[in-house]
C-alpha positions as CSV (number, residue, x, y, z in Angstrom):
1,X,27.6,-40.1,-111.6
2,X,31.4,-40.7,-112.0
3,X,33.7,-40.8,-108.9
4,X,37.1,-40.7,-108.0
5,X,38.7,-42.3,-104.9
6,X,42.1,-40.2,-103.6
7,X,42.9,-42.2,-101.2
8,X,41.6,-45.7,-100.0
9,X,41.0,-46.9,-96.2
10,X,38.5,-44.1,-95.3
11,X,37.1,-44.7,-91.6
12,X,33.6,-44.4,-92.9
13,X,31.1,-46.2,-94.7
14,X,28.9,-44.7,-97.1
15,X,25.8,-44.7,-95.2
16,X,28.1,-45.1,-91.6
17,X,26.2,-42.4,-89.2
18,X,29.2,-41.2,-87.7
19,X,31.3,-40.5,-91.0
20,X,32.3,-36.9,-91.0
21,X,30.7,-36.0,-94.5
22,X,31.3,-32.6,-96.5
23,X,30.2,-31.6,-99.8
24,X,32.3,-29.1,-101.7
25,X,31.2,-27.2,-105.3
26,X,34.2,-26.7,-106.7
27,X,34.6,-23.4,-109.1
28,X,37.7,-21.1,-108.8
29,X,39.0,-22.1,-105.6
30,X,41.3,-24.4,-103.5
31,X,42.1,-23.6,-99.9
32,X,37.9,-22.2,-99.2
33,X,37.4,-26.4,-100.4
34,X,40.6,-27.6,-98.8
35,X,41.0,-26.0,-95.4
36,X,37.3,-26.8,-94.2
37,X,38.4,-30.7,-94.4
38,X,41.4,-30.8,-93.3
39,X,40.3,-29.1,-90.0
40,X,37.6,-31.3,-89.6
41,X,39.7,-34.2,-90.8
42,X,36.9,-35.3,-93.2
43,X,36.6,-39.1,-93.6
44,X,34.9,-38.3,-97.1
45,X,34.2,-35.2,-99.8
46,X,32.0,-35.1,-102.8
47,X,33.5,-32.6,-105.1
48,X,30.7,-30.9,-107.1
49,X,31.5,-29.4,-110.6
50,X,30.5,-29.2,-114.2
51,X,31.8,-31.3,-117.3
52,X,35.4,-32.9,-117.2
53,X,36.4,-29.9,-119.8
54,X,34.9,-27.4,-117.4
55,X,37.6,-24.1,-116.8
56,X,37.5,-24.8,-113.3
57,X,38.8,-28.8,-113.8
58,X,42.6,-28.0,-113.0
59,X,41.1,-26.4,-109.2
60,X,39.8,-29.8,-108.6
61,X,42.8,-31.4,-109.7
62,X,44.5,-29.3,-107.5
63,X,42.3,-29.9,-104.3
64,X,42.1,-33.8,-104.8
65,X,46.0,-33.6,-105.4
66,X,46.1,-32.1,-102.1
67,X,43.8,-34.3,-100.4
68,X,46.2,-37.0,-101.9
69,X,49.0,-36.1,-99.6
70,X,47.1,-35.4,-96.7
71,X,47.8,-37.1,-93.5
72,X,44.9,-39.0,-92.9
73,X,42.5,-41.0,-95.6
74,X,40.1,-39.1,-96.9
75,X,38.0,-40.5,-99.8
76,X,37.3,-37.9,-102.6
77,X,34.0,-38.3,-104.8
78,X,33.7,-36.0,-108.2
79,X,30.3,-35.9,-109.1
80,X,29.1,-33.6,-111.8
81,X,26.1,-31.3,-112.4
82,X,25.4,-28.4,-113.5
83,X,26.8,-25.8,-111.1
84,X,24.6,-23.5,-112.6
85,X,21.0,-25.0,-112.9
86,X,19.3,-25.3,-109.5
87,X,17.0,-28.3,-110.1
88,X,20.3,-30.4,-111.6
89,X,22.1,-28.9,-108.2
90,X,19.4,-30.1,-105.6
91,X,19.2,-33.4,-107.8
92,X,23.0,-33.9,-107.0
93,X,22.7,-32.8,-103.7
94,X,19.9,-34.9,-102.7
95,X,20.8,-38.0,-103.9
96,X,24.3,-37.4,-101.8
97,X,22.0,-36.9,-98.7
98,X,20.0,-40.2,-99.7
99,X,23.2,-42.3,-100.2
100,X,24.9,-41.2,-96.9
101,X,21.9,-41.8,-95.0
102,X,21.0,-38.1,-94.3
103,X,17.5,-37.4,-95.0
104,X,15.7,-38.4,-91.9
105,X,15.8,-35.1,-89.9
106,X,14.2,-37.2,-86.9
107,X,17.1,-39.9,-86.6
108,X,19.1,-39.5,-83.7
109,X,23.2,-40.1,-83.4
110,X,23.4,-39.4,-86.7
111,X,26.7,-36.8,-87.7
112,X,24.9,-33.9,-89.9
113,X,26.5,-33.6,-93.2
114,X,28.1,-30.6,-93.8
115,X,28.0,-28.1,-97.0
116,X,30.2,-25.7,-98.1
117,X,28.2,-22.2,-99.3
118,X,31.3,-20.0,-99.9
119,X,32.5,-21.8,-103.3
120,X,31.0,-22.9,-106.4
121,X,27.9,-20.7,-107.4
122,X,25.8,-18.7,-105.7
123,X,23.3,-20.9,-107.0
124,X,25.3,-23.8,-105.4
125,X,25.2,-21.9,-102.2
126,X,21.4,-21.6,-102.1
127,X,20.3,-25.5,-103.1
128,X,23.3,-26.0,-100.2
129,X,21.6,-24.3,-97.8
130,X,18.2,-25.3,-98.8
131,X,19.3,-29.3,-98.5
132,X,20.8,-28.3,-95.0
133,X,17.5,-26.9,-94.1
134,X,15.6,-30.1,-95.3
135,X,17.6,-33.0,-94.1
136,X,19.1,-31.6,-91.1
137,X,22.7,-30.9,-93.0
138,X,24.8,-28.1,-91.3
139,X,26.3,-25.4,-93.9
140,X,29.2,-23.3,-93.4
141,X,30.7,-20.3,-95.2
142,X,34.9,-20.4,-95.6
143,X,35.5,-16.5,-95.3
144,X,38.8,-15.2,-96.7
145,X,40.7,-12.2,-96.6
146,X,41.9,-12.0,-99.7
147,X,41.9,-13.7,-103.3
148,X,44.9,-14.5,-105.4
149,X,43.5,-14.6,-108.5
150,X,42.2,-12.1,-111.3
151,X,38.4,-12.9,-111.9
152,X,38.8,-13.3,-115.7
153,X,41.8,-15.2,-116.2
154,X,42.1,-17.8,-112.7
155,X,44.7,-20.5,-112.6
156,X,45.8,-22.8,-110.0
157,X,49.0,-21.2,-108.2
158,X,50.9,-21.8,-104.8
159,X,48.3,-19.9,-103.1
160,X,45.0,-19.0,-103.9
161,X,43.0,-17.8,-101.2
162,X,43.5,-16.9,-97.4
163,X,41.5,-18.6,-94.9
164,X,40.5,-16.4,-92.3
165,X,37.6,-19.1,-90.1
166,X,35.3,-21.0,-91.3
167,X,32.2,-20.1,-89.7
168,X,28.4,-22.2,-89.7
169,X,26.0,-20.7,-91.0
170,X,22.4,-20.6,-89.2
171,X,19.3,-21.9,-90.9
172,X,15.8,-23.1,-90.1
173,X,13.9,-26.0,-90.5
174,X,11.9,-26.5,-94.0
175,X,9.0,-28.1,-93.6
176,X,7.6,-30.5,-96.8
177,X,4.7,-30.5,-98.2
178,X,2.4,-33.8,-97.1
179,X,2.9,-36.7,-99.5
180,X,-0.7,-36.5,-100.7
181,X,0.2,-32.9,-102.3
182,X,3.9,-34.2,-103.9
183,X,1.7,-36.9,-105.7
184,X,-0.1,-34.2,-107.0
185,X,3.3,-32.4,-108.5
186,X,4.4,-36.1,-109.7
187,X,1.2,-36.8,-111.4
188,X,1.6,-33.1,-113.4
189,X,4.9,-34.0,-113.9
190,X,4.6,-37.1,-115.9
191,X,1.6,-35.9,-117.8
192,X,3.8,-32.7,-119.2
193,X,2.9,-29.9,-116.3
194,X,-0.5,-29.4,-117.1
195,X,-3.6,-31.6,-116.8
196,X,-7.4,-31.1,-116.8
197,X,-9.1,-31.3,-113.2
198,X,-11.0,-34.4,-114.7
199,X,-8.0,-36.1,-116.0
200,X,-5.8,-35.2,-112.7
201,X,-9.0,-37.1,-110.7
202,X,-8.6,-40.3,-113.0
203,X,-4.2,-39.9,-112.9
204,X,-4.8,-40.0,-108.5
205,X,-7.1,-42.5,-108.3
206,X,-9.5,-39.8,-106.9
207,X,-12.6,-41.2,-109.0
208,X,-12.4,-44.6,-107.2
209,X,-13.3,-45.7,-103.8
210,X,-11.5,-45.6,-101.2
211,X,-8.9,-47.8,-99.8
212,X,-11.6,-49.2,-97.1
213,X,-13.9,-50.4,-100.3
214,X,-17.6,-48.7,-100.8
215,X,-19.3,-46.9,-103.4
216,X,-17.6,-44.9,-106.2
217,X,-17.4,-41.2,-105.1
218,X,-19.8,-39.2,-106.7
219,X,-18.6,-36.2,-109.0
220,X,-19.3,-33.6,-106.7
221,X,-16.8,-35.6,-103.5
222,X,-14.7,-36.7,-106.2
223,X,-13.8,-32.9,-107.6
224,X,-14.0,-32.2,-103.3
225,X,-11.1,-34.7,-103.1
226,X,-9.0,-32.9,-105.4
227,X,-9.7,-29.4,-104.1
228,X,-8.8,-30.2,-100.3
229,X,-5.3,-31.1,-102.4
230,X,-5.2,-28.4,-105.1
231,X,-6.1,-25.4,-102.4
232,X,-3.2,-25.5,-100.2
233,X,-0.9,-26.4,-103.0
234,X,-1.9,-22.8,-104.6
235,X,-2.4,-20.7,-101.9
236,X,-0.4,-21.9,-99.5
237,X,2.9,-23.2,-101.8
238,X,2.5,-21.4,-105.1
239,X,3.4,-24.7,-106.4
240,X,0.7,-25.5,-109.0
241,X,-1.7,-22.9,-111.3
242,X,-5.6,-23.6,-112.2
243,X,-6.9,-22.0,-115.0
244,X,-10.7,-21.4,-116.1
245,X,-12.9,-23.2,-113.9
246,X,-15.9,-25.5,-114.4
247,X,-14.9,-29.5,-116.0
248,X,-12.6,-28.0,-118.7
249,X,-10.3,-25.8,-115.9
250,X,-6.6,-26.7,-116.3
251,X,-4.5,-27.2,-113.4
252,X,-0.7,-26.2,-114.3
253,X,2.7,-26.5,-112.7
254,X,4.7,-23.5,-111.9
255,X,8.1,-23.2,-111.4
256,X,7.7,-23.2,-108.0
257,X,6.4,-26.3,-108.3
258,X,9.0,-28.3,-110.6
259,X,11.5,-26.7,-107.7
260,X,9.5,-28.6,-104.9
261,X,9.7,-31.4,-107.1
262,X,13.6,-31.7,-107.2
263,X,13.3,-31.2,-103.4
264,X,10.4,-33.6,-102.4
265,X,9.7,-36.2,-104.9
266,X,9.9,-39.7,-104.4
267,X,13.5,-41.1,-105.3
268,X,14.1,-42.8,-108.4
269,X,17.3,-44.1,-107.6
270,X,18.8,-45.8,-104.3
271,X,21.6,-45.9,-102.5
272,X,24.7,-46.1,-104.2
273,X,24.1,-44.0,-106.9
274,X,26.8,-41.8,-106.6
């Protein structure tokens, strides 16, 4: 993902637990992106937004212009995505978490990275909140009083929106599915979404013995292997479909599922990435 530096000599690290992080979608606004980071005197931003032609690229000119005369360094990242896809939103947002460090809710001294919900999409605002809730990010909403543009013809002006408080906003811990039950997801996923209960058993290693040695399973423990996996992952998540029943029964994934997937699956990429 492309970046752009504003201004070099950031206090922080990527990775550095004490950095003051904030991600910022960007769509038709300045001062809700702006004013957020200059009160907490951010030491770096990652900028989300669509293609370089996008309508909303002269607001992020105008915020990292802004950023560029600001009184302390701040480093300012542009990564684009689609603002409008919430699998491609979560991707971005998870791999920021994973290069900063940010995904282990359980490490301590660690600065939560914060999210801005109030600009960009409301799809934006919901794969913000959702990353806060899985990696222990804190959100917060930029209220304003008043807009100073017209919603079908915005441009970059003086002024563009008035900043009442910038308030947190409260959220829950998410809890993840077990890895056993991602591998499952993964395994649909890279077969096309849909598999046979027969060839899901061969594509998990479920028709082999175990990792202490022994026999081969039988059918009957093998297919019991995959249902202690398959049950909670339909009842419980909604994240996978069976169809039929019997040898030939399909097991599908749902959208629910590919969602989980964006949120859960094992990285493909490491730190750095962005």
């Amino acid at each position: 993902m492309p970046k752009l530096r504003v201004r070099a000599g950031s206090s922080s690290v990527v990775g550095a637990p004490h950095g003051r992080i904030h991600i910022a979608p960007v769509g038709f606004e300045v001062e809700r992106v702006t004013q957020p980071l200059e009160e907490d005197r951010a030491d770096r931003v990652y900028l989300l937004t669509r293609a370089e032609h996008d309508a909303a690229a002269p607001f992020v000119e105008e915020v990292t212009r802004r950023l560029r005369r600001a009184s302390w360094p701040v480093e300012v990242r542009v990564v684009r995505t689609d603002l409008w896809d919430v699998f491609h939103a979560l991707a971005s947002l998870r791999a920021i978490f994973e290069a900063e460090g940010r995904t282990d809710r359980t490490a301590r001294d660690i600065v939560p990275l914060r999210v801005n919900v109030s600009t960009g999409t409301k799809i934006t605002a919901i794969a913000g909140t959702l990353a806060c809730m899985l990696w222990n990010g804190t959100p917060y909403y930029a209220q304003v009083s008043r807009a100073w543009y017209s919603d079908r013809t915005p441009r970059v002006g003086e002024v563009h929106d008035v900043v009442e408080r910038v308030e947190p906003v409260g959220v829950y811990e998410l809890r993840a599915p077990g890895r056993e039950l991602v591998e499952v997801l993964e395994a649909l996923q890279r077969r096309g979404g849909t598999l046979r209960k027969r060839e899901l058993l061969r594509e998990l290693a479920l028709d082999r013995p175990g990792p202490d040695g022994g026999k081969t399973p039988s059918p009957q423990a093998q297919h019991g292997r995959l249902r202690r996996r398959l049950t909670p992952l339909e009842r419980r998540w909604g994240f996978v479909r069976t169809e039929s029943t019997g040898p030939r029964a399909r097991v599908l994934l749902t959208d629910q599922g590919r969602l989980a997937l964006a949120l859960f699956a094992r990285p493909t990429t490491g730190k750095g990435s962005i």
